[in-house]
BALO-407802 format. One record per residue (C-alpha): residue in three letters; x, y, z. Coordinates in nm, 4 decimals. Layout:
<rs>
{'Ala', {X, Y, Z}}
...
</rs>
This chain:
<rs>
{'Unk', {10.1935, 9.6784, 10.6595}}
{'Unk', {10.5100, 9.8340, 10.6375}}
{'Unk', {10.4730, 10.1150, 10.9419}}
{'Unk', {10.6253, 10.0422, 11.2684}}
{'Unk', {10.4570, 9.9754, 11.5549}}
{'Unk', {10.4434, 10.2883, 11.8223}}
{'Unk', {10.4719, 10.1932, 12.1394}}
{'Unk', {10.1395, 10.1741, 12.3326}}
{'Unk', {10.1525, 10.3534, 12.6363}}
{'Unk', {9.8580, 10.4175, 12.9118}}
{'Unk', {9.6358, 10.5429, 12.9697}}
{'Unk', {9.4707, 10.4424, 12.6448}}
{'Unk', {9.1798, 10.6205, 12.4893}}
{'Unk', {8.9771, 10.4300, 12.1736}}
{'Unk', {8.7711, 10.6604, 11.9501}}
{'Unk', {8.5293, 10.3962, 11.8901}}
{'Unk', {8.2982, 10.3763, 11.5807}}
{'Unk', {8.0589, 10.1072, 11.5000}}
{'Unk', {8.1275, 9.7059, 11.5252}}
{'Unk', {8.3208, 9.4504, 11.6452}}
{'Unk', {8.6846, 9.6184, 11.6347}}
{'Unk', {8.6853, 9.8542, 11.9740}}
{'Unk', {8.6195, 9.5336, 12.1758}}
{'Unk', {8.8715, 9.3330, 11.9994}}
{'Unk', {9.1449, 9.6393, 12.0667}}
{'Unk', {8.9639, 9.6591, 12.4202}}
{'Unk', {9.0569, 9.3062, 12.4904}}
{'Unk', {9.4027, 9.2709, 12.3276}}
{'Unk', {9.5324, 9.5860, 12.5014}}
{'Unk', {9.4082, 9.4012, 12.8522}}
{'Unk', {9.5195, 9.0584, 12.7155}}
{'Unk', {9.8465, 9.1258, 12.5244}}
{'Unk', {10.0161, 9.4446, 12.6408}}
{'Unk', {9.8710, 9.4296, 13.0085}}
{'Unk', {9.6960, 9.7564, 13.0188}}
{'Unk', {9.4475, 9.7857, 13.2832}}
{'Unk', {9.0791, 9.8148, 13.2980}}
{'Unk', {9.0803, 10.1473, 13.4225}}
{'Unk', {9.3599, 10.3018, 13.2137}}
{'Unk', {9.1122, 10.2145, 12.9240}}
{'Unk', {8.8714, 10.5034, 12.8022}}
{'Unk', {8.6537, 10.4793, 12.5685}}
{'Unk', {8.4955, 10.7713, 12.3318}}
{'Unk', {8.2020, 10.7514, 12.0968}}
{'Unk', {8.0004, 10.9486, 11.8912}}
{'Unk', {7.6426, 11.1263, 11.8922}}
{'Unk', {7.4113, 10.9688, 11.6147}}
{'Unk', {7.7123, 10.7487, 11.4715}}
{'Unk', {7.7249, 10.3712, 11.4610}}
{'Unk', {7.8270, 10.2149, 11.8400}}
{'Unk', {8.0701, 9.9525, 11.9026}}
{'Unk', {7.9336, 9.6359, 11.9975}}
{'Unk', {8.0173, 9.3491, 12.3282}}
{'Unk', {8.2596, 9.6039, 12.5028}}
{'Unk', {8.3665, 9.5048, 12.7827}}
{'Unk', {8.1223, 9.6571, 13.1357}}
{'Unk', {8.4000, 9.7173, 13.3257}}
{'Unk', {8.5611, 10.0296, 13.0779}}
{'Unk', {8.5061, 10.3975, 13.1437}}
{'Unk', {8.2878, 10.5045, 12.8131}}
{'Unk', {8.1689, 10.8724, 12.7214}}
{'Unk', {8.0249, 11.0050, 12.4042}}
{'Unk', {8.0437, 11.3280, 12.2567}}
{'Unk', {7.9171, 11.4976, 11.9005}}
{'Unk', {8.1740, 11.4291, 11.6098}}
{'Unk', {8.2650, 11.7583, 11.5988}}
{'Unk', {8.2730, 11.8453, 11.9404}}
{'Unk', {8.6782, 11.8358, 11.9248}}
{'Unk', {8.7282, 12.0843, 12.2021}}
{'Unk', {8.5220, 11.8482, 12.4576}}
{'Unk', {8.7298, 11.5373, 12.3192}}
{'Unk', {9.0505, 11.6728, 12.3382}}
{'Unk', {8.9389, 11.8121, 12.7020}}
{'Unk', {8.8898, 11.4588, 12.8187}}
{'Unk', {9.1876, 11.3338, 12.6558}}
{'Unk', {9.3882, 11.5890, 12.8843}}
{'Unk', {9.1867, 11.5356, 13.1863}}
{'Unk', {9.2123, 11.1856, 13.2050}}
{'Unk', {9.6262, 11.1988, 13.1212}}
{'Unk', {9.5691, 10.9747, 12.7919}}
{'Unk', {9.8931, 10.8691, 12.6281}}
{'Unk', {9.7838, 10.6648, 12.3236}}
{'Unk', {9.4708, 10.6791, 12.0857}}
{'Unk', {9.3246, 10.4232, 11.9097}}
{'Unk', {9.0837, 10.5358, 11.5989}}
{'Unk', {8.8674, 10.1938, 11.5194}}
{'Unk', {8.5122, 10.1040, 11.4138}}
{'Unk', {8.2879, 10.2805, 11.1412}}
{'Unk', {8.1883, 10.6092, 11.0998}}
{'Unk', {7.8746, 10.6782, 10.8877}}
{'Unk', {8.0511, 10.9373, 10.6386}}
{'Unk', {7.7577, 11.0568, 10.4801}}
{'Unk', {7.7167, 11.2216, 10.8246}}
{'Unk', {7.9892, 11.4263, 10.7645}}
{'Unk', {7.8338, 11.6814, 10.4865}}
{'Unk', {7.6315, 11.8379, 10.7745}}
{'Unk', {7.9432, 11.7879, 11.0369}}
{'Unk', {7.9354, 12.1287, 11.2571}}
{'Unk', {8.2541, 12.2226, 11.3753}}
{'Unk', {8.3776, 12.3646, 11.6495}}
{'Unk', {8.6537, 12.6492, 11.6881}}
{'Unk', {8.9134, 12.3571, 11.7663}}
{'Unk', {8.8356, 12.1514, 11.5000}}
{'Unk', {8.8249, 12.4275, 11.2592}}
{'Unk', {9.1697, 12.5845, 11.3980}}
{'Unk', {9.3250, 12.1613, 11.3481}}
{'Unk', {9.1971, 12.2267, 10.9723}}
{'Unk', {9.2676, 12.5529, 10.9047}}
{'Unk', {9.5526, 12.6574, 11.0899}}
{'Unk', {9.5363, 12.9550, 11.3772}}
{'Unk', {9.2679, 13.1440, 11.0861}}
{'Unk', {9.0285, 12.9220, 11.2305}}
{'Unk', {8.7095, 13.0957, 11.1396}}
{'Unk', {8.8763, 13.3440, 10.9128}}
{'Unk', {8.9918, 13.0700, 10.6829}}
{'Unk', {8.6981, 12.8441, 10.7214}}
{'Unk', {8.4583, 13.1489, 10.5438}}
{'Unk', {8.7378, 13.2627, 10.3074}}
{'Unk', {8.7902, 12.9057, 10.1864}}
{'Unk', {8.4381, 12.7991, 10.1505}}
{'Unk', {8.3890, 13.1670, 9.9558}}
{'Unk', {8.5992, 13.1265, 9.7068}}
{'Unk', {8.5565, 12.7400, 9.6552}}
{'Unk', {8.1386, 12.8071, 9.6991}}
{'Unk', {8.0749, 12.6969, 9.3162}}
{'Unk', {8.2571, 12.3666, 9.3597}}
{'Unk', {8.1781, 12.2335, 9.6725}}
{'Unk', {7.7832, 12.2235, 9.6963}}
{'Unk', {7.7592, 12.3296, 10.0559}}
{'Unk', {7.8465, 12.5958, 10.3341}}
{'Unk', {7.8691, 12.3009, 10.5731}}
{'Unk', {8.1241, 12.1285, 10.4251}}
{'Unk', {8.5012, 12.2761, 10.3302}}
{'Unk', {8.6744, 12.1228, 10.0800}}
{'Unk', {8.9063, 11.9429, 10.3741}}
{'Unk', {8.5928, 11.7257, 10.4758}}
{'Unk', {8.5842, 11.6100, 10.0940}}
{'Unk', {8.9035, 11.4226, 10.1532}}
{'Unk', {8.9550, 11.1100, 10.4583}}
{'Unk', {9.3095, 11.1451, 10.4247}}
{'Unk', {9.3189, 11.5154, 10.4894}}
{'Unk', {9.0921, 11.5267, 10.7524}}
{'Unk', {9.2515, 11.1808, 10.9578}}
{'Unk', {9.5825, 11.3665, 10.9233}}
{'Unk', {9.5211, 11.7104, 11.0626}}
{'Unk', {9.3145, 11.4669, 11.3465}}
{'Unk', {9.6900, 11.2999, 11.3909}}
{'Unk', {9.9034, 11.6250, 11.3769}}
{'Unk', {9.6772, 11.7555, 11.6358}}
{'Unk', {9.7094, 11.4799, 11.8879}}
{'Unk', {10.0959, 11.4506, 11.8539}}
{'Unk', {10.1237, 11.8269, 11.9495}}
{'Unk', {9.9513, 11.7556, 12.2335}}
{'Unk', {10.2270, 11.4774, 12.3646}}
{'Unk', {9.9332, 11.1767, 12.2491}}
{'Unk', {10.0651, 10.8716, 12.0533}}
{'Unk', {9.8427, 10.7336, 11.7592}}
{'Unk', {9.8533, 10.3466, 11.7706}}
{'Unk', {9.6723, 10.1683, 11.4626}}
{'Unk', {9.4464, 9.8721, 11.5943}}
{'Unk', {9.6962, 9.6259, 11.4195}}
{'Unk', {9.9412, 9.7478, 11.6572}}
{'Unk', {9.7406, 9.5888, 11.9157}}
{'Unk', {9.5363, 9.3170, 11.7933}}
{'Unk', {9.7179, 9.0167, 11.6921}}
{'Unk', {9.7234, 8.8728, 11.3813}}
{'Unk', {9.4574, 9.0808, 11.2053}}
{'Unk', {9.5928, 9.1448, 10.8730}}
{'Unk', {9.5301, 8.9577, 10.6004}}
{'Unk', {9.7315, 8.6800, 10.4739}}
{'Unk', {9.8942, 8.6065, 10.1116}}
{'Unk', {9.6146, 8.2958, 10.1042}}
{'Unk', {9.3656, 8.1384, 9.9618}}
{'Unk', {9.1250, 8.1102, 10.2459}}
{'Unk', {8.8245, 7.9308, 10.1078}}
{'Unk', {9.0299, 7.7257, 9.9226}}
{'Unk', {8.8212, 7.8211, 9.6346}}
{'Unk', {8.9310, 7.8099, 9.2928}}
{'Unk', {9.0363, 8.1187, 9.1162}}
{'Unk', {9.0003, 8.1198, 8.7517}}
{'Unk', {9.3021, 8.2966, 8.5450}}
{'Unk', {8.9703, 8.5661, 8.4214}}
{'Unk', {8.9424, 8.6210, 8.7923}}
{'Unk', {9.2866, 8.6504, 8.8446}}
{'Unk', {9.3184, 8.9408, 8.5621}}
{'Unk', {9.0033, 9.1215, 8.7500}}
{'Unk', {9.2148, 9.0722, 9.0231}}
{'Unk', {9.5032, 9.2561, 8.8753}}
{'Unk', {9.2993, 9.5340, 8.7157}}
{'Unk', {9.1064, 9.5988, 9.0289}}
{'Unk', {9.4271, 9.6498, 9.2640}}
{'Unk', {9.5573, 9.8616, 9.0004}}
{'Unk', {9.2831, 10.0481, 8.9366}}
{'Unk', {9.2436, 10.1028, 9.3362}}
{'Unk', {9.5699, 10.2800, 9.3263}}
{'Unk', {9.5449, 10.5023, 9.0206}}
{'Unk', {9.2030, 10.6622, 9.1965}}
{'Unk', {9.4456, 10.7219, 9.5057}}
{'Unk', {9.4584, 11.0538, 9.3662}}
{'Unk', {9.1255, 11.1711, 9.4182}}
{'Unk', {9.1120, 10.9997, 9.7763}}
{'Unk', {8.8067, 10.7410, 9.6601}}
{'Unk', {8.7127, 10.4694, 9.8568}}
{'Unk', {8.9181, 10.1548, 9.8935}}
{'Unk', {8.6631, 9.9290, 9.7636}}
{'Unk', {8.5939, 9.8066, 9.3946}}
{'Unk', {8.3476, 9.5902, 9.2432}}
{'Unk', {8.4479, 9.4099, 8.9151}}
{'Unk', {8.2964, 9.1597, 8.6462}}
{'Unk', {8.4970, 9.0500, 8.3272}}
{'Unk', {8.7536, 9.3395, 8.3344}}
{'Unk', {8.4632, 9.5660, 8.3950}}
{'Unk', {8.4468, 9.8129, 8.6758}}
{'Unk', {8.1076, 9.8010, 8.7830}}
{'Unk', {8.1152, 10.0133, 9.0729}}
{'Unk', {8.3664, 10.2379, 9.3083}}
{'Unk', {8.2965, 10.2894, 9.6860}}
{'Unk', {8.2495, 10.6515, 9.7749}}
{'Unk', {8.1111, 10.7750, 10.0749}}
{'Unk', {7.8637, 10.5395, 10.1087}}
{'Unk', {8.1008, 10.2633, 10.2376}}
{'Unk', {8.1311, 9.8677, 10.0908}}
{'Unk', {7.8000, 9.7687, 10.2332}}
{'Unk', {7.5922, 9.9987, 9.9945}}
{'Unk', {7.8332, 9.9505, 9.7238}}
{'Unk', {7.7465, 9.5802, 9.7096}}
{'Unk', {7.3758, 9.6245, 9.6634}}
{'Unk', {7.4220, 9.9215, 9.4913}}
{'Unk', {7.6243, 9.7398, 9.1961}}
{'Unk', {7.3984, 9.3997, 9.2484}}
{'Unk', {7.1460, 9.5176, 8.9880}}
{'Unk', {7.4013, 9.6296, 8.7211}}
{'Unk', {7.5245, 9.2497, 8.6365}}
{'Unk', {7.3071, 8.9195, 8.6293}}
{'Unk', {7.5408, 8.7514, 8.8501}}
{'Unk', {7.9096, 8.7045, 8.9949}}
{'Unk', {8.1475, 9.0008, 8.9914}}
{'Unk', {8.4463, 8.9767, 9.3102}}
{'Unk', {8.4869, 9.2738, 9.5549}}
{'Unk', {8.8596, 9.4118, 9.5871}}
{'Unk', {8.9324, 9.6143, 9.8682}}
{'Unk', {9.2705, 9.7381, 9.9583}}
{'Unk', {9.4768, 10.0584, 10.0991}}
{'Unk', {9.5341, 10.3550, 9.8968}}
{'Unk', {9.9074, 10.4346, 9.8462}}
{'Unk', {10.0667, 10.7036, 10.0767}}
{'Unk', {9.7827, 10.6321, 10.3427}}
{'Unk', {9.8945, 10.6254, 10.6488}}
{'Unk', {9.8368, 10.2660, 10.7956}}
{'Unk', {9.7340, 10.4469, 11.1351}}
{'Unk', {9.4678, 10.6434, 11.0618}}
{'Unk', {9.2308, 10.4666, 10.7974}}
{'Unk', {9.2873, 10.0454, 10.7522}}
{'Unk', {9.0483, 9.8697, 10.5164}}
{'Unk', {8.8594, 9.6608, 10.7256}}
{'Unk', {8.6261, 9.3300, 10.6250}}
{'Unk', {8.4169, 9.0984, 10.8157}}
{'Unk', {8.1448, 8.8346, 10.8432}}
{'Unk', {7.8902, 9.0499, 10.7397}}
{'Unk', {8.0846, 9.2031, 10.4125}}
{'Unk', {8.0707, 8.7710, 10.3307}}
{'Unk', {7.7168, 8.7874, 10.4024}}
{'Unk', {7.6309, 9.0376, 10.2455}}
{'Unk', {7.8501, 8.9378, 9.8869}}
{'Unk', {7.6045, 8.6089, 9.9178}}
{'Unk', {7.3049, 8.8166, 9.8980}}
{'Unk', {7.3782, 8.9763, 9.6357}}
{'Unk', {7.5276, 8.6570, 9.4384}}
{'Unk', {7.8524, 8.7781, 9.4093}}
{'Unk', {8.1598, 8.5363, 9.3314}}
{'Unk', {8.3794, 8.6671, 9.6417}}
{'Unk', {8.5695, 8.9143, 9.8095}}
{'Unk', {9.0057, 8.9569, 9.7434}}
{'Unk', {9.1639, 9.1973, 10.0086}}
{'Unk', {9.5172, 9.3089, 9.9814}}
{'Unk', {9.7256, 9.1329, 10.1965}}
{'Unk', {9.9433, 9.2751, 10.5173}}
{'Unk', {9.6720, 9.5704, 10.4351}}
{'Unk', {9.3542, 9.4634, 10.5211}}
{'Unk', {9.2176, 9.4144, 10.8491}}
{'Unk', {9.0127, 9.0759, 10.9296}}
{'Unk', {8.7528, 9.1063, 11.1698}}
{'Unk', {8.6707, 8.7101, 11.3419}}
{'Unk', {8.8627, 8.5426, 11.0372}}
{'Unk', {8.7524, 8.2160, 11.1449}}
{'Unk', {8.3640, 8.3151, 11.0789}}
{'Unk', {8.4551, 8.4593, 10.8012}}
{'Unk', {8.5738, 8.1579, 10.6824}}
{'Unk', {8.2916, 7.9623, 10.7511}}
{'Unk', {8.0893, 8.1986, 10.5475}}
{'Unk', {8.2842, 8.1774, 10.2568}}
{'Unk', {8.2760, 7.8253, 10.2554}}
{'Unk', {7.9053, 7.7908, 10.3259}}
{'Unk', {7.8302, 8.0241, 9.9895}}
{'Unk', {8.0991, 7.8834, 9.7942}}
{'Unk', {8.2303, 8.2254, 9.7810}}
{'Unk', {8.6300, 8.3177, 9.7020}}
{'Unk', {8.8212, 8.4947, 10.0013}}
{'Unk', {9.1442, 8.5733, 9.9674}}
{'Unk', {9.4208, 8.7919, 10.0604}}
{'Unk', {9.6177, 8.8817, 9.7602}}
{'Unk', {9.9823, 9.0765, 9.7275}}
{'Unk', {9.9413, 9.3649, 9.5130}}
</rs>
């Protein structure tokens, strides 16, 4: 991860989607950079996934995803000098995201409304729906006008890897599993092929067998890619997952955990390669464990 840290500075508010990560930044800003309990907000979303074990003592409000105005009032009410974006967000979600006149002014610029009509006018035969403008199509585009908007309104983005220690994935083995020089070309092929699809902002996930892509994630995230590729090979087949180039390492991380093992061992899939210094690891010890218990490869890898 080649970014450097931003300072973290409190109050601290995390934007939390769903899982483990929001409690682990929770924690680490209380335990490592000695922010207080009650300089800690926390913001989640209406009909999204929730973070899990967060801490009882922390201030926590939820608002619709596109309810920008209300977020960005709390954010000023509350004096908050440093976000945090973390956890899942259900993306599918996002095709009937409504908007409100701050969110659509962050995307389109002071047009606001104006442009939001005129874009999705001319663009109608391309994009498939009214609800959704072309800018929604794209993570990147959407995470950055997010992070333009905050740092015009005096609020530091800190990436969770900034906070939690020693999260990103290592240039190791760590199931100590053998990796055959086949594997080691999908290996190749799938990092490279992860960056040449950079262009058209897919996922950061890939799914190959015997230098054969069998699958790409696209907005319906790793977990439906697995069993969504299970039935197009008999057997084996390694997940790659890794960051797309020019993202920016603050906004959108590749993340893995236990259950993205568990779920590889359902389907009957050979293992899981992340990029290394790139990839967040969410409880790397049970991760571990479950490689080990279903003989499955996990690895960080340099590409």
């Amino acid at each position: 991860m080649n970014s450097a840290a931003a300072p973290i500075q409190a109050p601290v508010a995390i934007l939390a989607g769903g899982g483990a990560l929001p409690s682990m930044v929770a924690q680490a800003l209380q335990a490592e950079h000695g922010v207080a309990a009650e300089d800690i907000r926390i913001i989640t979303f209406t009909e999204q996934p929730q973070p899990t074990a967060l801490p009882e003592d922390l201030t926590q409000r939820e608002y619709p995803l596109g309810e920008v105005h209300q977020i960005f009032d709390d954010l000023k009410y509350y004096g908050i000098k440093s976000v945090v974006l973390c956890g899942r967000i259900a993306r599918p979600k996002l095709f009937s995201l409504k908007l409100d006149k701050t969110a659509r002014r962050i995307l389109f610029g002071d047009a606001g409304a104006s442009a939001w009509i005129s874009t999705v006018c001319r663009l109608m035969p391309n994009i498939g729906t009214a609800e959704q403008p072309p800018q929604l199509r794209h993570d990147n585009a959407l995470l950055e006008a997010a992070k333009r908007e905050l740092e015009r309104q005096g609020i530091t983005l800190v990436a969770p890897h900034n906070i939690v220690p020693n999260i990103l994935a290592k240039d190791k083995n760590y199931s100590e599993l053998s990796i055959s020089k086949a594997q080691e070309t999908d290996i190749e092929l799938g990092f490279q092929a992860l960056k040449d699809l950079a262009v058209v902002d897919v996922g950061q996930s890939i799914i190959i067998k015997n230098q054969t892509i069998i699958g790409i994630e696209a907005v319906e995230g790793t977990t439906q890619l697995i069993s969504r590729c299970a039935p197009l090979r008999e057997s084996g087949g390694l997940l790659i997952k890794g960051v797309k180039p020019n993202q920016n390492k603050e906004l959108d991380v590749p993340t893995v955990g236990p259950d993205t093992l568990q779920d590889l061992a359902k389907h009957g899939y050979d293992g899981l390669v992340v990029q290394a210094g790139e990839t967040q690891i969410i409880d790397l010890d049970q991760c571990v464990k479950v490689a080990k218990q279903h003989n499955l490869i996990f690895s960080g890898w340099r590409a």
